[in-house]
C-alpha positions in Angstrom: 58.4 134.5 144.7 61.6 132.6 145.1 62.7 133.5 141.6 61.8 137.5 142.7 64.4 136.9 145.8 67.0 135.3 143.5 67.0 138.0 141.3 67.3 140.2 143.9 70.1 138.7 145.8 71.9 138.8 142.2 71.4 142.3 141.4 72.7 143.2 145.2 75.7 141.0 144.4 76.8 142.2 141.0 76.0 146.2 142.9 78.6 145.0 145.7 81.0 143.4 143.6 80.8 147.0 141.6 81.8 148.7 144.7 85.3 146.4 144.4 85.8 146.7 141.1 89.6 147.6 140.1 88.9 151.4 139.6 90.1 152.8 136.1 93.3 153.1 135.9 94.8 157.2 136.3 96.4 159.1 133.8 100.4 158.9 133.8 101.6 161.7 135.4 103.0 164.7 133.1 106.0 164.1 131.2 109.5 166.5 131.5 108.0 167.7 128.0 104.9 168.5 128.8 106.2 170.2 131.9 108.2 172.3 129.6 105.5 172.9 127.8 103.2 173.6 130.3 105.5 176.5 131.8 106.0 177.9 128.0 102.1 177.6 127.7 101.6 179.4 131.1 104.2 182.3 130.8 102.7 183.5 127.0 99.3 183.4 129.1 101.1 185.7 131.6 102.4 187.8 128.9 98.7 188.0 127.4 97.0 189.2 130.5 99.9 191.4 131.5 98.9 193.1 128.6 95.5 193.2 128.5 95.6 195.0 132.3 98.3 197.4 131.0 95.8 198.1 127.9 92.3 197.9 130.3 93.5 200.2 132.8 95.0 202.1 130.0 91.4 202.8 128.7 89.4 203.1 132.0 88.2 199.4 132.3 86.6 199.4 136.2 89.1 197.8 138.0 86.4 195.5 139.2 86.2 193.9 135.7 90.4 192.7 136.1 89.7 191.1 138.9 90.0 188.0 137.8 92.9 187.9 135.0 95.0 189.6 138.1 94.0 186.7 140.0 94.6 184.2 137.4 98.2 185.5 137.4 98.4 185.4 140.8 97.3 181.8 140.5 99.7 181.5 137.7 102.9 182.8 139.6 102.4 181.2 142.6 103.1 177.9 141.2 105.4 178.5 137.9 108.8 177.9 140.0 107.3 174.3 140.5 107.6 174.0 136.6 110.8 174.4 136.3 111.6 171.0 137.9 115.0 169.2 137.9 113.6 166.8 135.8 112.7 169.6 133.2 116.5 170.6 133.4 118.4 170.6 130.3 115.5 170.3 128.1 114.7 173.0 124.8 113.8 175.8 126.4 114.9 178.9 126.7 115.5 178.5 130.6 118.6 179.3 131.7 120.8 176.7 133.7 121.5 179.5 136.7 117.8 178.3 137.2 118.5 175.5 138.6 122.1 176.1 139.9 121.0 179.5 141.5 117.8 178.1 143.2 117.2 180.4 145.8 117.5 183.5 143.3 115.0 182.1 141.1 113.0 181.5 143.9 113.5 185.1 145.4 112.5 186.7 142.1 110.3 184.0 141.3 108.2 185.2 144.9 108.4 189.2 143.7 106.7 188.0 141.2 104.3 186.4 142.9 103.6 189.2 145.4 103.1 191.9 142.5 100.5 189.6 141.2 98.8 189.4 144.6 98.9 193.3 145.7 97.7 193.9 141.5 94.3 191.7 142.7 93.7 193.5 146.0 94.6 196.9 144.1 91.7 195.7 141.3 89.3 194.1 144.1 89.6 197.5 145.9 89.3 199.8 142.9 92.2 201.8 143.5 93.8 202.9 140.7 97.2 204.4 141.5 97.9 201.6 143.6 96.9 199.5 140.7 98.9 201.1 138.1 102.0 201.2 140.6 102.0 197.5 141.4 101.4 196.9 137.2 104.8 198.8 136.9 106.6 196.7 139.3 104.9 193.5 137.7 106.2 194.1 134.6 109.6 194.9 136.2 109.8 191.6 138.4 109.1 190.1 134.7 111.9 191.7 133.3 114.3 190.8 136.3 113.4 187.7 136.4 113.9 186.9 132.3 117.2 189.1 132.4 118.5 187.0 134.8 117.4 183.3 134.2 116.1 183.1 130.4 118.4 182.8 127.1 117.6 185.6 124.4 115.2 184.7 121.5 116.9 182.7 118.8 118.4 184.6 116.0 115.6 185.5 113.1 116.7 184.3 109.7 117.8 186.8 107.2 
């Protein structure tokens, strides 16, 4: 019996002692690169499902069924400005520097962005379809403001 209650008081001591063990250690937080990266990753995801509502819609998807890419790039746009930290300044991308020097504009178009992407959802949610196809338009225009304004033009192709 007493070798029953050591074990036992050993097995509740090496269960307490796991309650204080040094937890593993977290993953270092995202480099300027992978920022970068990240935000290049994210806006060709943009560019994807912009296209695939353009093309849905195009060919009588229900509305219903683009509910969620619309509110993916909702999700999306609501937190790209966020990628393009200071610390991401400078680095190969095609990012202009006005992004960073002209913070509030970036931020303004950055947030009509955002918006589009928000009325596109309720437009899909509530299946109306020129309201959907309206807010589309000026989605794809808050793109293009946006890019005009505060990204370089594609490198030159070769030959």
């Amino acid at each position: 019996m007493n070798a029953a209650r050591i074990a036992l008081c050993g097995a509740m001591l090496c269960a307490g002692a796991a309650l204080y063990a040094k937890p593993a250690p977290r993953a270092a937080a995202p480099s300027p690169q992978d920022i970068v990266t990240t935000r290049q990753a994210g806006m060709d995801m943009a560019a994807s499902t912009l296209t695939l509502l353009k093309n849905a819609s195009a060919n009588g998807a229900p509305l219903k069924t683009l509910v969620f890419p619309a509110s993916s790039l909702a999700k999306f746009a609501g937190v790209m400005p966020a990628l393009f930290s200071d610390n991401t300044k400078g680095l190969p991308s095609r990012a202009r520097p006005s992004v960073w020097t002209d913070r509030v504009g970036f931020q303004a178009k950055a947030a009509v962005f955002a918006g589009a992407a928000k009325a596109l959802t309720a437009a899909a949610a509530a299946e109306d379809k020129p309201a959907f196809d309206a807010v589309l338009a000026s989605l794809g225009a808050s793109c293009k403001g946006c890019h005009d304004s505060y990204q370089l033009p594609p490198p030159a192709k070769p030959g």
